[in-house]
C-alpha positions in Angstrom: 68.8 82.2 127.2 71.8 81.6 125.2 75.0 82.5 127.0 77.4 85.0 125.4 79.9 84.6 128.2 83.4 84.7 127.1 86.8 83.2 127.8 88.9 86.5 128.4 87.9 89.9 128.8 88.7 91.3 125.9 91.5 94.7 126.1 89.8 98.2 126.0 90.1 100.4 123.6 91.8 103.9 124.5 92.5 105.3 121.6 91.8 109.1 121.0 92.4 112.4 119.5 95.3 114.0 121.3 93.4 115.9 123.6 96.0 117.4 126.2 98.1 120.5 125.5 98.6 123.8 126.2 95.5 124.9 126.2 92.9 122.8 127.4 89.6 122.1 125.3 87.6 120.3 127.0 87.0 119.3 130.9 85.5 116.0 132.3 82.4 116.4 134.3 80.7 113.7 136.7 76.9 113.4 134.9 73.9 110.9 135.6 72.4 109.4 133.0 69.1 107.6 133.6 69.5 103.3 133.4 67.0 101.5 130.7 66.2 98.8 133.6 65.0 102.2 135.3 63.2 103.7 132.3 61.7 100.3 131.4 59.5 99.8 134.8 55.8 100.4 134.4 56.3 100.7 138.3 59.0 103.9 138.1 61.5 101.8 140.5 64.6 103.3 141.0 66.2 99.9 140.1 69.8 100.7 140.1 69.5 102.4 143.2 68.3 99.5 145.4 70.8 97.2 143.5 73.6 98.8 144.6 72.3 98.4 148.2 71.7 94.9 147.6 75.2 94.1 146.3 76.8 95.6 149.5 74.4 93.7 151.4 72.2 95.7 153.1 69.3 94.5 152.3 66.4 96.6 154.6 68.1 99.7 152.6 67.5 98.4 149.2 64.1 97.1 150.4 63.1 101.0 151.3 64.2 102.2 148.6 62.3 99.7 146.5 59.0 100.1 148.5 59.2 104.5 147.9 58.1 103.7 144.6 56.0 100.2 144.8 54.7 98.6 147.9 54.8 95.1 146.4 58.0 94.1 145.9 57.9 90.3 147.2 54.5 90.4 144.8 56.5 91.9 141.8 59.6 89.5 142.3 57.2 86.8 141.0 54.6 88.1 139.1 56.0 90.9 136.9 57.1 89.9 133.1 60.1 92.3 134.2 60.5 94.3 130.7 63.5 95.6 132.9 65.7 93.1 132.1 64.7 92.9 128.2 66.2 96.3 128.5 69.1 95.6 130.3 72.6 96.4 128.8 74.6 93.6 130.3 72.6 91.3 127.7 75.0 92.7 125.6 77.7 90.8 127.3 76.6 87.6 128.5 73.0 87.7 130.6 70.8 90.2 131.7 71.0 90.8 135.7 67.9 88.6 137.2 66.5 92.1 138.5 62.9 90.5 139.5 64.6 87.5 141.4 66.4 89.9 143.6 63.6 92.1 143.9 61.9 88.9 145.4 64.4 87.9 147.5 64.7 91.4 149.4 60.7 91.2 149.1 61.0 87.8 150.9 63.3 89.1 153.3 61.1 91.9 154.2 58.1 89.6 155.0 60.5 87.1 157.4 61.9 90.3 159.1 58.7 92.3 159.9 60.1 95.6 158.6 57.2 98.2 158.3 56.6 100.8 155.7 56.8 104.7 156.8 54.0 106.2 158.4 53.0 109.8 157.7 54.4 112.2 159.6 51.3 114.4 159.5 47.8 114.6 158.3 46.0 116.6 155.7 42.7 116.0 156.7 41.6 115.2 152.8 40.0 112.0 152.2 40.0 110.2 149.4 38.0 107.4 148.1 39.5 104.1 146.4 37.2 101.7 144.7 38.8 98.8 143.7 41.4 97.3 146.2 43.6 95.4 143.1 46.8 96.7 142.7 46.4 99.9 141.1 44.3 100.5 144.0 46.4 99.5 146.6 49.4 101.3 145.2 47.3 104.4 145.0 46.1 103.8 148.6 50.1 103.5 149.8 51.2 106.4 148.1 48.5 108.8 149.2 48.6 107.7 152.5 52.5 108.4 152.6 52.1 111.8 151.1 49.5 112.1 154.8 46.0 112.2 153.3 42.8 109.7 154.8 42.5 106.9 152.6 39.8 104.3 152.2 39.3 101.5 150.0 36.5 100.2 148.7 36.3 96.2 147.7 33.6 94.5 146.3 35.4 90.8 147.3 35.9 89.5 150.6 39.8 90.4 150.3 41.9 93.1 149.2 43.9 92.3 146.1 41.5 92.4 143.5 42.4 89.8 140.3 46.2 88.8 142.4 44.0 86.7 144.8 41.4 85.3 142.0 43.1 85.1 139.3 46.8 84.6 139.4 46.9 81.3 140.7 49.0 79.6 143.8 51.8 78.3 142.2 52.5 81.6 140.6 52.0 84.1 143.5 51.1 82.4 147.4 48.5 83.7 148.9 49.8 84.1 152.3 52.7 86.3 150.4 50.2 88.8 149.0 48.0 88.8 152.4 51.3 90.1 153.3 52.0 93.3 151.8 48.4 94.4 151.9 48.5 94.0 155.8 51.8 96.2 155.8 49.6 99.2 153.7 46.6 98.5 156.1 49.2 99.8 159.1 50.3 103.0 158.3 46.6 103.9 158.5 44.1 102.8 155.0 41.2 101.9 155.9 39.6 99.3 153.9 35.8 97.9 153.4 35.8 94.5 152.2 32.8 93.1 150.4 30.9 96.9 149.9 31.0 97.3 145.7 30.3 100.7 145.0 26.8 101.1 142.9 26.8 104.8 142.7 30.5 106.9 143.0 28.9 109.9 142.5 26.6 109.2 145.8 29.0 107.6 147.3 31.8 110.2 147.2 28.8 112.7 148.8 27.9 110.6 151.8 31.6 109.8 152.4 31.8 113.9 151.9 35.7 112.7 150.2 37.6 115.3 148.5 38.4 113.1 145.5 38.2 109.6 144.2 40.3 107.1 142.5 38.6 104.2 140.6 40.7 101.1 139.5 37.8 98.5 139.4 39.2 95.4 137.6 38.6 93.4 134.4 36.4 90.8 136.3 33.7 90.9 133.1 34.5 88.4 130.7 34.0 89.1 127.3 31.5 87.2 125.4 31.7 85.8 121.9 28.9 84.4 119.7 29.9 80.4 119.2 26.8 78.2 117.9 26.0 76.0 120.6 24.1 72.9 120.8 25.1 72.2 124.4 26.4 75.1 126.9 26.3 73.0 130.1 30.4 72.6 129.8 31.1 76.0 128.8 32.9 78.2 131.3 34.6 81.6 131.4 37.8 81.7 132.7 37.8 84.5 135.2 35.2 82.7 136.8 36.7 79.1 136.9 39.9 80.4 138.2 37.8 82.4 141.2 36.0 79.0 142.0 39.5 77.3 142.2 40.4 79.9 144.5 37.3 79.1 146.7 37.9 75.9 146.2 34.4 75.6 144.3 35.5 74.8 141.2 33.3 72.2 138.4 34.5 69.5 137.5 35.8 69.8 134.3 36.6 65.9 132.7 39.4 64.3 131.3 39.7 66.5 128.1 39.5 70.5 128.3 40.0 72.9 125.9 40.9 76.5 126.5 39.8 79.4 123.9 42.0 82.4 124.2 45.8 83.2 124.0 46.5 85.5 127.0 47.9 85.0 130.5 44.8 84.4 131.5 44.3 81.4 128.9 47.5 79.7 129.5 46.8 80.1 133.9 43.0 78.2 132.9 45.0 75.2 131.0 47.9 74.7 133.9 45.3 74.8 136.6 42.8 72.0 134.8 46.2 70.4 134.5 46.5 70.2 138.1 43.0 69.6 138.9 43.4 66.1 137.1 42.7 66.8 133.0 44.6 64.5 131.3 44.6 66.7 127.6 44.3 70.3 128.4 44.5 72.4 124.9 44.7 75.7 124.1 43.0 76.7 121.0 44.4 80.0 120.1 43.9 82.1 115.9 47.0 83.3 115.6 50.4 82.0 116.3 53.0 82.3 118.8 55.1 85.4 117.8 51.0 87.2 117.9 50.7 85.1 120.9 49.2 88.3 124.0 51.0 85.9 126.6 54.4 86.5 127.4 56.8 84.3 126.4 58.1 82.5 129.4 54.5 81.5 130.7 54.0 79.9 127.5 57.3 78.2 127.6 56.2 76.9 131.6 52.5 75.9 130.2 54.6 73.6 127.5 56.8 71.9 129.7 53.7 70.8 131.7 52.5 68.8 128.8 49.7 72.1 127.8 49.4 71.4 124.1 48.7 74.5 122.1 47.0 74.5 119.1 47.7 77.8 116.6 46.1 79.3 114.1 42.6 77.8 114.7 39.3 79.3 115.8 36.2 77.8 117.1 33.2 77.9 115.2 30.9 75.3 116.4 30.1 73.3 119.7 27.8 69.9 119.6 27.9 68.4 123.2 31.8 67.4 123.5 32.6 68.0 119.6 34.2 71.8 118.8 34.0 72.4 115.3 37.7 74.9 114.6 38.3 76.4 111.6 42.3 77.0 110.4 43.4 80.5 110.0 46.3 82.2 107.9 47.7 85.5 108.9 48.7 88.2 106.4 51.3 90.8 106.1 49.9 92.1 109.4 49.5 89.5 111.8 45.8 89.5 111.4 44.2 85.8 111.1 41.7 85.0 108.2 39.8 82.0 107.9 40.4 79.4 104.9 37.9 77.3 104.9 39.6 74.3 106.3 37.9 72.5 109.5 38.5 70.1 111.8 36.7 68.5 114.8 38.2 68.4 118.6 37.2 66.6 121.1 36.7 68.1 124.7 34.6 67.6 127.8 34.3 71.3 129.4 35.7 74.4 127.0 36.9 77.3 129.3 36.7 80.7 127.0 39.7 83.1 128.0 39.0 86.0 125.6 39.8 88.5 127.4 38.1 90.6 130.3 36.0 93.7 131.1 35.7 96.3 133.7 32.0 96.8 134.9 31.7 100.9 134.6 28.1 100.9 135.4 28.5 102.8 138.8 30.5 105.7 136.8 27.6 106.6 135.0 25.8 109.0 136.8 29.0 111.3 136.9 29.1 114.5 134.6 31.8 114.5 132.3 33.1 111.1 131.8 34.1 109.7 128.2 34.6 106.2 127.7 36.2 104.3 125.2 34.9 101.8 122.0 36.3 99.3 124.8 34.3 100.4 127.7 37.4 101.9 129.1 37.7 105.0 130.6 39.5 108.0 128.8 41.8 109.8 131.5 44.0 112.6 130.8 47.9 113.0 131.0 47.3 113.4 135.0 44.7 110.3 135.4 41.9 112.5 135.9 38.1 111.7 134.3 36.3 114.3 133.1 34.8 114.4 136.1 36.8 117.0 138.0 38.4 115.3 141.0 37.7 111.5 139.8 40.3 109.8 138.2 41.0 106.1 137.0 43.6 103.9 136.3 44.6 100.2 136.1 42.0 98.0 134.1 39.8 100.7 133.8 41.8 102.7 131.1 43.3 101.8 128.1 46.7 100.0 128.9 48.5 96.9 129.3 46.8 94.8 131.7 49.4 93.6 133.8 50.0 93.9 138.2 53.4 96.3 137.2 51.3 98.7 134.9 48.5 99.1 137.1 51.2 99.6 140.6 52.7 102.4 137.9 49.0 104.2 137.8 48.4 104.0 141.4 51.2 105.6 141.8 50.9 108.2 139.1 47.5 108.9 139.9 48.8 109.9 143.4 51.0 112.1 143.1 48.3 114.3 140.5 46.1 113.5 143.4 48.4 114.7 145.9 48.4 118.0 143.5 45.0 118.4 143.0 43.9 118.5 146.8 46.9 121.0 147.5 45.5 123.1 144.5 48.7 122.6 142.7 49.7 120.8 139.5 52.3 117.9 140.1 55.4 118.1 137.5 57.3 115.3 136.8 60.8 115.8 137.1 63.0 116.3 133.5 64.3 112.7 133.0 68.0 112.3 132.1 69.6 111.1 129.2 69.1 107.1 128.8 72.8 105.2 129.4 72.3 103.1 126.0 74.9 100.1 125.1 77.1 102.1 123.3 78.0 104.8 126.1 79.8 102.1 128.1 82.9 100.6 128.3 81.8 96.8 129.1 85.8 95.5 128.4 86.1 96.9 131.8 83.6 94.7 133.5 83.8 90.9 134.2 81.7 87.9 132.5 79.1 86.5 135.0 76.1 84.6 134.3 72.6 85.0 135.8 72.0 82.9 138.8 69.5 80.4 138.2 66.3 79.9 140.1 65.2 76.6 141.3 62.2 75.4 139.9 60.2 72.2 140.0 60.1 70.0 137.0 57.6 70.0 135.0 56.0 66.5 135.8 56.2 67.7 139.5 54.4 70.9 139.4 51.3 69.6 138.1 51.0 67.1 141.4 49.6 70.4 143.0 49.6 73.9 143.6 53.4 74.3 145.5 55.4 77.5 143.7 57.0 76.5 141.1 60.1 79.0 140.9 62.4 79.0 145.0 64.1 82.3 146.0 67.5 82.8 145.7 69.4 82.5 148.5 71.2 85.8 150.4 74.8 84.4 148.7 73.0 84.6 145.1 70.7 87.8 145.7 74.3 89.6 146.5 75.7 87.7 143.6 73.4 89.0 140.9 72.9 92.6 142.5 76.5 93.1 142.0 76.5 92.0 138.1 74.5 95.7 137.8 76.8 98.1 135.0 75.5 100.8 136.7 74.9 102.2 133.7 75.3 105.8 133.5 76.0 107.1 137.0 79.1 106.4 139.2 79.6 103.4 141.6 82.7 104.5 143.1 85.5 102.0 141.7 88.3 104.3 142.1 89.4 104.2 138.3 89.5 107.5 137.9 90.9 108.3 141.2 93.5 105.5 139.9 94.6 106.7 136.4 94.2 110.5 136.6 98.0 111.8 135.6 98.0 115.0 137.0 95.9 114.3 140.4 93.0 115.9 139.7 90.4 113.7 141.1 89.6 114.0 144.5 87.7 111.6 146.7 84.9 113.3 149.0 84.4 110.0 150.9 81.8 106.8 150.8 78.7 107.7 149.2 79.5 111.4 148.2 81.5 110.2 144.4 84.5 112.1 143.6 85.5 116.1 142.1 87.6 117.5 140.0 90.2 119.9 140.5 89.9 122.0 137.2 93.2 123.7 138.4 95.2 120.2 137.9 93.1 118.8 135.0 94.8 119.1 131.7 92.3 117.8 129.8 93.8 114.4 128.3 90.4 112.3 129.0 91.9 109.6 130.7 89.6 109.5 132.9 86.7 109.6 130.6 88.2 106.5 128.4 88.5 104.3 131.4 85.1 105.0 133.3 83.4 101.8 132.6 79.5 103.1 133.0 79.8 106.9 131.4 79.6 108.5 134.9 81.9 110.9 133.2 81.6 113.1 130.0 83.7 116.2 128.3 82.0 119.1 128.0 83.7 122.5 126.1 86.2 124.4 128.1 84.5 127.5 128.9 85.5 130.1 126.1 86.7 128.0 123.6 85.8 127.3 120.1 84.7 124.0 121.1 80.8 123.5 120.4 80.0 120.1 121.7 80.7 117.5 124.3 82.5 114.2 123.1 79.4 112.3 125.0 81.2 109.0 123.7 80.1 109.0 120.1 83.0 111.5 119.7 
């Protein structure tokens, strides 16, 4: 990322209508305003709230925090395509805060120092069925358990973790790192049956005599395409190669493999044949790389591991080791048409990444259910099926396939859960206003640039199946934390403590923020021009003409 660091901090800008008099107009208030790291996690983290724990060091605090809303953090800190930090305001100054390596690190940390999650403080007696221990699952599993209910999961593998075990391979996410986490759920008290797939859920919540079930089964179906084919011997599907890896049974594939697909998935089938010895591993992909479903920096990783990519071409023919691809243009839209154009490709095993499919076969003895032109299932605004007291989430409902979005429906689905068996509804708290760009005042703040990770070159990485990205250390994780804005609710710096005139800031002590004394405040917005993160706004003075609140754009 290109650095916008600059030499001097540039002078803020305090000019403003003459607001002190007489009479006063307005008065400042203290305000919270919601961060876009915060409103950007599929997860619901409280993001800013564990960074500032992490910047003052204390790391177990900022690791319970984290873990009230997502039980994975060491999981997320590698895995997650952190949309956080896309939405991060200090981008507007130099880098955005490395939010997901921190989030690691304290993750990490939690691991090394055996803390252990909460345990209920008492028991409902409800039971609930999970079926499907991926992450949507386990998240649900955590969350209900906190909230006291009996929780079992239900996995069809021989491990919890659903597609984080199969399909995200080694060098992305360790195994003995996710074994980890699940353990930590397993001991405040879910029960889970490995290697039991559920064939019927509606018979299966009746013998279990469970008071409500929550399905997040995951895409382990591939898709299947209609290629003509004079030789399918070397024809693979992706979620299947990358299980066998896992199992260590995987085929062998030859010097020369092509990959047909352009998602995650895809681009994990071409590094892995990389490192199981393919010389030439191609990815054949219709459209090009601004349509590409992958995100951006595992493309970027796949590349610098010698993964060719070839856009803009689909397959249309397979003789033996010959693939017959035809070129594609997009229009206006994005969407690829053929032109007539072909070439010929040589390859010795083709591994088909076109996306995946949740097996719904077991729902379909329930009353009530809709599902989708996809096969997904339709859930309502609280996760529930139209099966009262079945609900769904993760890959089995429309969404983005990703391990944040599905931890987010786990623990959505839990709280509405959490409702249902109390025989209430669950309301989501009103959100606050979002702390955008423009409300702060970044002159006050000084240039820092991300801390990089460590990472394996990419010759090296391909040698085996070692992580490729190293934690940061506890100097960096500090480091980084403490580049947080805070954007939108008040860190304590003293500055308005500092330039208040008249005195009429008062400090209530570490951790309780400040007050005003409205009998001292004249009104001049001093403090409200130098509060670098918009902790503080002017409203109207209580029976004046005044109408509005500056709220900055004033």
């Amino acid at each position: 990322m290109r650095s916008r660091q600059r030499d001097l901090t540039s002078a803020p800008d305090l000019k403003h209508d003459a607001l002190a008099g007489a009479l006063r107009r307005h008065r400042p208030v203290y305000v919270d305003l919601k961060p876009p790291c915060n409103h950007a996690c599929p997860a619901g983290e409280n993001i800013q709230a564990w960074l500032d724990k992490a910047q003052a060091g204390d790391y177990e605090q900022a690791w319970r925090i984290l873990v009230a809303d997502n039980p994975l953090p060491a999981i997320h800190g590698r895995v997650c395509y952190h949309p956080c930090e896309d939405q991060c305001n200090r981008q507007h100054v130099d880098e955005s805060v490395g939010i997901h390596a921190v989030e690691r690190y304290i993750g990490d940390l939690a691991i090394e120092k055996r803390w252990k999650l909460p345990t209920p403080e008492s028991d409902t007696g409800q039971r609930v069925l999970i079926v499907g221990g991926g992450p949507s699952g386990l998240s649900a599993a955590y969350h209900l358990r906190r909230l006291g209910h009996d929780v079992e999961v239900r996995e069809a593998g021989p491990l919890a973790g659903g597609m984080m075990h199969f399909g995200i391979p080694a060098y992305r996410l360790p195994r003995d790192v996710l074994d980890h986490e699940v353990k930590r759920i397993q001991d405040i008290g879910v029960k889970f049956v490995l290697e039991h797939p559920v064939a019927d859920l509606r018979e299966a919540i009746r013998e279990g005599k469970f008071d409500a079930a929550f399905v997040a089964v995951g895409a382990h179906l591939a898709k299947r395409i209609d290629i003509p084919a004079r030789d399918a011997s070397g024809i693979l599907d992706a979620v299947s190669f990358l299980k066998g890896v896992k199992n260590q049974s995987a085929p062998k594939l030859g010097r020369r493999v092509a990959v047909y697909g352009g998602g995650n998935t895809a681009i994990d089938a071409a590094r892995v044949a990389k490192r199981l010895g393919a010389e030439d591993a191609l990815i054949i992909y219709r459209r090009d790389r601004a349509h590409m479903p992958a995100h951006e920096f595992e493309a970027d990783e796949a590349l610098e591991e010698g993964v060719k990519i070839n856009w803009l071409r689909s397959i249309r023919a397979i003789d033996e080791s010959t693939l017959t691809v035809e070129v594609m243009a997009l229009d206006e839209h994005g969407k690829p048409h053929p032109t007539g154009k072909t070439e010929t490709l040589e390859a010795d095993a083709l591994i088909l990444a076109l996306g995946q499919e949740s097996d719904t076969e077991f729902l379909r003895s329930l009353p009530g259910l809709e599902f989708g032109y996809d096969g997904t299932v339709i859930v309502d605004s609280n996760m529930m099926t139209g099966c009262r007291g079945v609900f769904a989430g993760g890959d089995m409902v429309p969404s983005e396939r990703t391990v944040t979005v599905a931890v987010g429906h786990g623990k959505h689905a839990a709280r509405h859960i959490d409702a249902y068996l109390r025989n209430s509804v669950y309301e989501r708290p009103p959100p606050h206003p979002l702390a955008t760009h423009d409300k702060l005042r970044v002159a006050y703040y000084t240039d820092a640039r991300q801390q990089d990770e460590r990472r394996l070159s990419g010759e090296s990485r391909t040698s085996g199946f070692d992580e490729i990205v190293s934690s940061l250390d506890a100097a960096q994780a500090r480091y980084e934390a403490q580049r947080c804005f805070s954007c939108g609710n008040c860190f304590e710096c003293d500055g308005c403590l500092a330039a208040c005139p008249e005195d009429a800031v008062i400090k209530l002590g570490h951790g309780h923020r400040y007050k005003f004394d409205y009998s001292r405040c004249t009104g001049c917005a001093v403090c409200f021009e130098q509060c670098p993160c918009y902790a503080i706004d002017l409203i109207p003075e209580p029976g004046t003409a005044s109408a509005t609140g500056m709220h900055h754009a004033e």
